[in-house]
N, C-alpha and C positions, 0 to 999 in steps of 0.2 A: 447282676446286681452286686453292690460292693459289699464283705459282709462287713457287720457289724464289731465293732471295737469292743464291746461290751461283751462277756462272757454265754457261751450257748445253755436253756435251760432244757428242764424234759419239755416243757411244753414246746419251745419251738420243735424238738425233734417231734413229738409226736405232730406239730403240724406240717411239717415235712413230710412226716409217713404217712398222714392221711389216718392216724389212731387216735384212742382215747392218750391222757396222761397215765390212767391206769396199768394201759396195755404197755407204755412206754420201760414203768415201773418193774412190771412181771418180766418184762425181757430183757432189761439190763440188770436183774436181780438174778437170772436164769431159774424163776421159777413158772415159765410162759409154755409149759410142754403140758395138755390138755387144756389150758386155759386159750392160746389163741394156734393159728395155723402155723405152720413152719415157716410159708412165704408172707406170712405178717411179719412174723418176728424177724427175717432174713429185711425187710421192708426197713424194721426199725434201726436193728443196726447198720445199716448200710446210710442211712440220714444221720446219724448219731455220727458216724466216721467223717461224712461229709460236712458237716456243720462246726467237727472237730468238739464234740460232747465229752465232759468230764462228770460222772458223776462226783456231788457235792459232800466226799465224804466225810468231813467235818461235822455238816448242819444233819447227816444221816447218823452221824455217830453221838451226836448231841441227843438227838432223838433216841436213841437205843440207851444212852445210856452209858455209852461204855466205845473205847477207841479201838477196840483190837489191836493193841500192843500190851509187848509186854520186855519187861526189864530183866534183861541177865546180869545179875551183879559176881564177878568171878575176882579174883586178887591179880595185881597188876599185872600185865600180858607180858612177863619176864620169859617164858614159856610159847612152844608154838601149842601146847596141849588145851589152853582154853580158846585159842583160835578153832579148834578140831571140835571144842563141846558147840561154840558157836552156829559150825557149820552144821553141825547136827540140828540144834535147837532151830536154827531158821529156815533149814529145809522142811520137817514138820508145820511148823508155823506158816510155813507160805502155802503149805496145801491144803490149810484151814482158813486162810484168811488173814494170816497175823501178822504184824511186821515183828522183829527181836531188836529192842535198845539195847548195846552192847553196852556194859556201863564197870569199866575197873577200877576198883578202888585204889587210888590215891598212889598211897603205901603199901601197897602190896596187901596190908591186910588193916586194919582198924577204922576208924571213924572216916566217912566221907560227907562231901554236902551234897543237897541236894540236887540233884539233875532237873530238877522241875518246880517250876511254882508250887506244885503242888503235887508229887506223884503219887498222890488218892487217884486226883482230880484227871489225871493224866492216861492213869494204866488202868488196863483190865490184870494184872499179874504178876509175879515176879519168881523167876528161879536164881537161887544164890547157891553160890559154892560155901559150905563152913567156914573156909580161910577168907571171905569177904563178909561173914554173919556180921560185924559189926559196926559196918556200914549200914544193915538195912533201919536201924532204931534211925540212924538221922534221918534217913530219907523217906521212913515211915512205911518203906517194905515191907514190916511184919504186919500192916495193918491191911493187908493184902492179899488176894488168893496167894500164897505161897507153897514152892516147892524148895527143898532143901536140897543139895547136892552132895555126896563126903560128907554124912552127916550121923550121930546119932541118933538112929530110929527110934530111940525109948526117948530120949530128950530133945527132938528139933520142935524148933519155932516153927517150922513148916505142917500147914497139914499132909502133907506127904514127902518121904525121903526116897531117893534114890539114889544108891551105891552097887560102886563097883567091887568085888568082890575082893579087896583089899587083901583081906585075911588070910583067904587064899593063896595069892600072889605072895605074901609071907611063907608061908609054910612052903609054898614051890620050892624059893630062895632057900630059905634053912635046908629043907628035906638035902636040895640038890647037893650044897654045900656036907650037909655032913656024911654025907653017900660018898662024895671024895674023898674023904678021912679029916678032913675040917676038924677041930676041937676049941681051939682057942679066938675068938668073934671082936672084932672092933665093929662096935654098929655106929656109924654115922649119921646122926640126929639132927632133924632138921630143926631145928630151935625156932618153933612156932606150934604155941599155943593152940592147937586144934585136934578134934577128936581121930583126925585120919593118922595124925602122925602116931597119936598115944596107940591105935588097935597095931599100927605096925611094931611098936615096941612091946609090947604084952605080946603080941604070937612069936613074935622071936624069943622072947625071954621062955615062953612058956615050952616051945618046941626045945629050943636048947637045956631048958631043963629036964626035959623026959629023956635026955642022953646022960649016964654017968661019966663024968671027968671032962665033963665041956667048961669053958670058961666063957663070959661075955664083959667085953669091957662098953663103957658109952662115953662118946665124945658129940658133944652137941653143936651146931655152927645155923648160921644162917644160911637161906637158900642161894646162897652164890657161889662164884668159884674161889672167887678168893679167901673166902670166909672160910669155907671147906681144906682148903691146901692149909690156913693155918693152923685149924684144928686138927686134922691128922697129922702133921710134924709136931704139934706139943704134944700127942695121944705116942704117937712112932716113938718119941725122944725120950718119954718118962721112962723110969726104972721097972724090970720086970718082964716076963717071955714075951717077942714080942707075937701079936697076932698073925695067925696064918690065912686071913680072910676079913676084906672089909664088909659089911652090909652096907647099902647109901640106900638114904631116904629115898631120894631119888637120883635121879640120872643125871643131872650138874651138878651135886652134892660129889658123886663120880670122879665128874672131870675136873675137880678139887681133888679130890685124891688122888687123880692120875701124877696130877704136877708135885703135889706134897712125895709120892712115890721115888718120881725121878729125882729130886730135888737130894732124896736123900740116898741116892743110888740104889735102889731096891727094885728090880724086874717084878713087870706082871707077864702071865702068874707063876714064873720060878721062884719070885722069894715071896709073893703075895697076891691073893685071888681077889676079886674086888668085881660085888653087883649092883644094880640099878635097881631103878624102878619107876618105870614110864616108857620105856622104848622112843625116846627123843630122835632128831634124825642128828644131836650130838651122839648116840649112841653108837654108831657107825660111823662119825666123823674121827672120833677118837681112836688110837692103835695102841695094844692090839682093842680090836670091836666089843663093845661090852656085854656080859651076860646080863640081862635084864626083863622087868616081865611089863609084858608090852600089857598097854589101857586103851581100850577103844574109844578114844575122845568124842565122836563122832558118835558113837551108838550110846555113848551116855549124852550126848547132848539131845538127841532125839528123844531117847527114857524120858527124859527130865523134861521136855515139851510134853512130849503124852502123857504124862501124869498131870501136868499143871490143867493141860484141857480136859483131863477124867476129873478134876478138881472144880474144873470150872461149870461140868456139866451136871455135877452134884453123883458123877461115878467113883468107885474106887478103881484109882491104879494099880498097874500091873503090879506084882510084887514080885521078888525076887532079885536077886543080885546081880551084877550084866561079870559076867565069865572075864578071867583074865588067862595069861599063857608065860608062861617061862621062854622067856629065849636065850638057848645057850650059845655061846662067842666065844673066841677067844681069850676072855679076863679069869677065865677060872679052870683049875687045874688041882689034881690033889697036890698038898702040902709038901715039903720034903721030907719029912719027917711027922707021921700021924701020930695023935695020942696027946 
């Protein structure tokens, strides 16, 4: 018999299997284990395959209420590090049921439009990185089970934050640096507005301050390479000792100062030490390889689903920080001259 052009429903499958539409239900819902026989249920999927059956998850989802998706809003994918939260966030999420909207703002960071007619109407959810928080007002994010990423926990929009344990990953950098005999600091600023970057400037400042006769200068740049190379040569250029040691926000903030280094003949690290922060796979592309403290992209994008679904089930999420680690390279070395 020829089939049908028209789409297969439960009920033809259940009269293909010779079942209720009930029992159809229970067993493509996988909730048919004491309710019918195993060679029932083996009965209904096998008609379901054959008939080429799609459950209708739209008009199921209409009915619930809610789509099982959810929106990760992160700052423009300049980076493979929010590719890594991605994969995290939608391996969780697939073994719940969820799909993940990857959605990056515009500019890197400020206002975005919206992705949806309506993303009330659309999502059950939304995890944001801080450096996209001002995105989620357009697209009415905050009006939504929310999870915050990089974010301050006394102040997010989110009902729950998840961070990496940033402050740490400072103090590693510092400790490491002044245990070489380090004294004099250019920290390399990432010139963006967000709570992640302020906690890395306060623990360096505060660490270098528990040392007597340290100095710390700041040069601030946007997150690019070029922007970086030109703020370390006017920081290198001005008057004054210069630094035995850069700090970078992060790890292409780095490979901005690697070319500002050369640029002005100055070896790393005999005339200058210079760390990261993200452990990029620019971090190993660069010579010599950088000291930097690696961020498990991955294990915080997973954090940051299991909290949004502890949020959604009306649980508290896990708390705690997700661990970060110093990796030491070749960019850092003690000084020529300590003190």
């Amino acid at each position: 018999m020829a089939r049908s052009n028209t789409r297969p429903t439960s009920r033809d499958v259940a009269h293909a299997a010779g079942v209720s539409q009930a029992a159809v239900s229970l067993v493509l819902g996988d909730k048919w284990r004491g309710r019918v026989s195993e060679t029932t249920a083996e009965r209904v999927r096998e008609a379901a395959r054959e008939l080429g059956y799609r459950p209708n998850l739209a008009a199921r989802n209409l009915r619930l209420g809610h789509t099982r998706t959810v929106l990760l809003v992160v700052p423009a994918l300049t980076t493979e590090f929010f590719a890594g939260v991605y994969t995290g966030a939608a391996r969780i999420a697939a073994r719940h049921g969820f799909g993940v909207v990857l959605y990056p703002s515009p500019e890197g960071i400020g206002p975005a439009r919206d992705p949806f007619a309506s993303a009330q109407a659309a999502l059950d959810g939304v995890i944001a990185s801080s450096m996209a928080a001002d995105a989620l007002t357009a697209i009415r994010g905050d009006q939504l089970p929310l999870v915050m990423l990089d974010s301050d926990p006394t102040g997010s929009l989110g009902a729950a934050t998840v961070n990496l344990d940033i402050t740490d990953g400072i103090r590693q950098v510092t400790d490491h640096l002044l245990g070489l005999g380090h004294r004099r600091i250019l920290h390399l600023a990432a010139d963006v507005p967000s709570w992640t970057f302020d906690i890395r400037a306060r623990e360096l400042a505060a660490r270098m301050a528990a040392v007597p006769g340290t100095e710390i200068r700041t040069a601030r740049a946007p997150i690019s390479i070029d922007g970086a190379r030109t703020a370390t040569e006017t920081a290198l250029t001005t008057p004054g000792p210069r630094p035995t040691a850069i700090v970078c926000d992060d790890d292409k903030l780095a490979a901005g100062a690697y070319k500002a280094l050369r640029r002005l003949g100055l070896r790393i690290p005999d005339d200058i030490s210079v760390t990261g922060l993200d452990d990029l796979a620019l971090a190993t592309a660069i010579d010599p390889e950088l000291t930097t403290v690696r961020l498990d992209a991955e294990t915080f994008g997973e954090r940051g689903m299991q909290a949004l679904l502890a949020v959604l089930d009306g649980r508290e999420p896990e708390s705690g920080d997700i661990p970060v680690e110093l990796v030491v390279r070749g960019s850092t070395a003690p000084p020529h001259t300590a003190g």
